[in-house]
N, C-alpha and C positions, 0 to 999 in steps of 0.2 A: 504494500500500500504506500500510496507518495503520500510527502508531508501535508501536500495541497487537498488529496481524499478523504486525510486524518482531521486535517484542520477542519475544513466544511461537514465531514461527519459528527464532527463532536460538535459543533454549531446548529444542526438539526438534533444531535440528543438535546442538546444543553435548552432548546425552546423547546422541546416536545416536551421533555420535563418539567419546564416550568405547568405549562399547561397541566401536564397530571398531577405536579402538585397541587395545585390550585381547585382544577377539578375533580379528579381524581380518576378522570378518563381520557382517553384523545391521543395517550401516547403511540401507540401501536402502527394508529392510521398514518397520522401525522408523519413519524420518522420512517418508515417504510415506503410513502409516496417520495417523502423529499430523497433518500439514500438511494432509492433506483433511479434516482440523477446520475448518483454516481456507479454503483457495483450491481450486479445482477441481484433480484431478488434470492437467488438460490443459497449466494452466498451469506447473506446476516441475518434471514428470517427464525434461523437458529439462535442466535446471539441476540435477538429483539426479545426473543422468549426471553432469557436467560435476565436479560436487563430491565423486564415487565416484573419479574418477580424480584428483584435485586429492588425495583422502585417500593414496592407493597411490603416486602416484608421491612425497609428503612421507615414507611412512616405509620406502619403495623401498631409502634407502641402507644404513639400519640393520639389512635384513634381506635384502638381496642373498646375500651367501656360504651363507645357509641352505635356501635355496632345492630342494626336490626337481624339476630340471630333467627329470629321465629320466622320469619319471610324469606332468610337464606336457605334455608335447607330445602326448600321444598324447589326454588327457582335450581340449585345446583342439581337435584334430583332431575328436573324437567329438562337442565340442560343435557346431560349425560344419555337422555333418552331421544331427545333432537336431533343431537351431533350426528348420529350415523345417517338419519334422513338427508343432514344438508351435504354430507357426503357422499350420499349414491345421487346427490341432485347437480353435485360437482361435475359428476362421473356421466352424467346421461342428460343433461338439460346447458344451455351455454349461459355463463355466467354475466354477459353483460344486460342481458333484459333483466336479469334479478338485481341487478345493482341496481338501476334504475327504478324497479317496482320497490325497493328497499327505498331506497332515498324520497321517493314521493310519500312514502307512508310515514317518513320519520320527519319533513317537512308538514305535512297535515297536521301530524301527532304536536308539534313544537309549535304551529300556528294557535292551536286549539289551548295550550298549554298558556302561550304567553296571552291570549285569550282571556287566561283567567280559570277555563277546566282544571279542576281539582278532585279526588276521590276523597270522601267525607269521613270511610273511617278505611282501613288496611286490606288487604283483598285477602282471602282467605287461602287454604291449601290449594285449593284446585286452581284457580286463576292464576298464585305465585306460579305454579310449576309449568301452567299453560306458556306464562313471558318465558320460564325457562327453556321449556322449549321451543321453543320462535327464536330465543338469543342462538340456542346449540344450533338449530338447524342454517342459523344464519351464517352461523362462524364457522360449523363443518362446509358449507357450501361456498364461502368467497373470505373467510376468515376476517367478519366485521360481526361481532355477537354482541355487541354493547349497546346501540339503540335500545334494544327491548327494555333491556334492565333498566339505562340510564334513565327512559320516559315512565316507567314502572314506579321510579322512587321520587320523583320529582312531580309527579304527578299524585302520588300518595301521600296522605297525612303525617309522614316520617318527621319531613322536616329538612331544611339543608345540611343539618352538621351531621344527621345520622343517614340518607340516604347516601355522602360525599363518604363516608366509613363503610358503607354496608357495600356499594361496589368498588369501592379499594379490596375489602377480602373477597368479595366473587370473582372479581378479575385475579388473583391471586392464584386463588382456590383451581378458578381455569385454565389459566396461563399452567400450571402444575401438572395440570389432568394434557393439553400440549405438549409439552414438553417432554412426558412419558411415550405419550404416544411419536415424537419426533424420532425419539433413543431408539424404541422399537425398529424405526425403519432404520437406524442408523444413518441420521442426518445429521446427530450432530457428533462433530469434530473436535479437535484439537484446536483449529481454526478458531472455530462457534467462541470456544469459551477465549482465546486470546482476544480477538475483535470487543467481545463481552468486556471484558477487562479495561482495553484500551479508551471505550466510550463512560467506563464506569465514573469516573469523574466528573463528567460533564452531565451525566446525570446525575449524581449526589449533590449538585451545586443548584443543577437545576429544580430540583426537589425538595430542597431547603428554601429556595425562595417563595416556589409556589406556596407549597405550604405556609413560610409567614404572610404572604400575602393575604391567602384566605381566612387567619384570625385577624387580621384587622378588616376583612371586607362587610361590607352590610349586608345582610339576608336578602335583600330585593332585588340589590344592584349585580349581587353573586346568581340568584334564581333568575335573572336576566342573561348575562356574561354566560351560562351554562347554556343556558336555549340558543344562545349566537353559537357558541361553539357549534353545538348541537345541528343546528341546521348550515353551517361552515362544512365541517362534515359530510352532510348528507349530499350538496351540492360537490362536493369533491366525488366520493363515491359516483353520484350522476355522471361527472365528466370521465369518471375513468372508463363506464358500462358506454357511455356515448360515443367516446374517443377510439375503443374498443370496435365495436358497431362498426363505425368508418371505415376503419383499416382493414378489416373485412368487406 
């Protein structure tokens, strides 16, 4: 890797990281669009695991007690039963009309949201584990699983401090149940975890900020800033399934 790839890589960690600090999502999409600027996807999407869970379990301690535990279990159940659907959909369906049907449903969802739509009281088992699985199926099929969840808790009576905790560990929790499954095919390297390494900085740095950011943010202006991202996102997503389309 030149100096020049090292430099600009650790510049897309170092803002992607702000961004998950603060929100506590957006890492993943974000540095993965920006670094197939530079290096093939094949080669960091090992290393991106590696440094998603290096991000959650750094700021693990400081948001442990907030945690909505009774509505995680049932969404991680729902995903783990998803994921093989979005993955036989990988396999036999082309993934750019799904980005696209992704992104419009998660712009409605965010219009409706900043709207002012809100769920009165928690959704029970069956509905947590339904988002779960919509997030697996999404992420086994184009590996973007966080819409669900993120409009799940933000759109529920959690709260910001505890919705910004609860998918800090389900992305964790996923990124983990990944990662397994990477090893299995023997995708990750010697490489995976050097690269990991080298960007590790620039995300600790970037992680620390976001995070103080977001105790000093106001609740309304943060449940805004989240919907921007949020549909930021979704219109990235669009141009990739669009961009996609074309060149076909």
């Amino acid at each position: 890797m030149s100096l020049v790839t090292l430099g600009l890589g650790s510049l897309f960690v170092f803002l992607a990281a702000i961004v998950r600090g603060y929100s506590g999502f957006g890492f993943s999409l974000l540095v993965i669009t920006s670094l197939s600027l530079l290096m093939a996807p094949s080669t960091f999407i090992p290393s991106i695991f590696m440094l998603e869970i290096a991000a959650s379990i750094h700021m693990l301690p400081g948001i442990w007690r907030d945690i909505h535990w009774r509505s995680l279990a049932p969404l991680i159940i729902g995903c783990a039963i998803g994921t093989p659907l979005g993955v036989w959909l990988l396999a036999n369906v082309p993934v750019p009309p799904m980005q696209i049907a992704l992104a419009v449903f998660v712009l409605t969802a965010t219009w409706l949201l900043w709207r002012g739509f809100a769920l009165k009281t928690m959704p029970g088992t069956a509905a947590s584990g339904t988002v779960g699985a919509a997030s697996g199926l999404f992420n086994g099929a184009f590996g973007i699983g966080g819409p669900p969840v993120i409009l799940f808790y933000f759109a529920s009576p959690a709260g910001n401090v505890a919705g910004r905790a609860s998918l800090i560990a389900y992305f964790m929790l996923t990124d983990l149940i990944g990662l397994a499954f990477l090893s299995r095919e023997e995708l990750i390297t010697r490489n995976s975890l050097y690269l990991a390494l080298l960007f590790l900085p620039a995300l600790v740095l970037g992680i620390w900020i976001g995070s103080k950011s977001f105790r000093r943010a106001d609740p309304l202006v943060f449940r805004k800033l989240v919907l921007v991202l949020l549909a930021g996102l979704a219109i990235l997503t669009a141009a990739q399934g669009i961009f996609a389309l074309w060149q076909n």
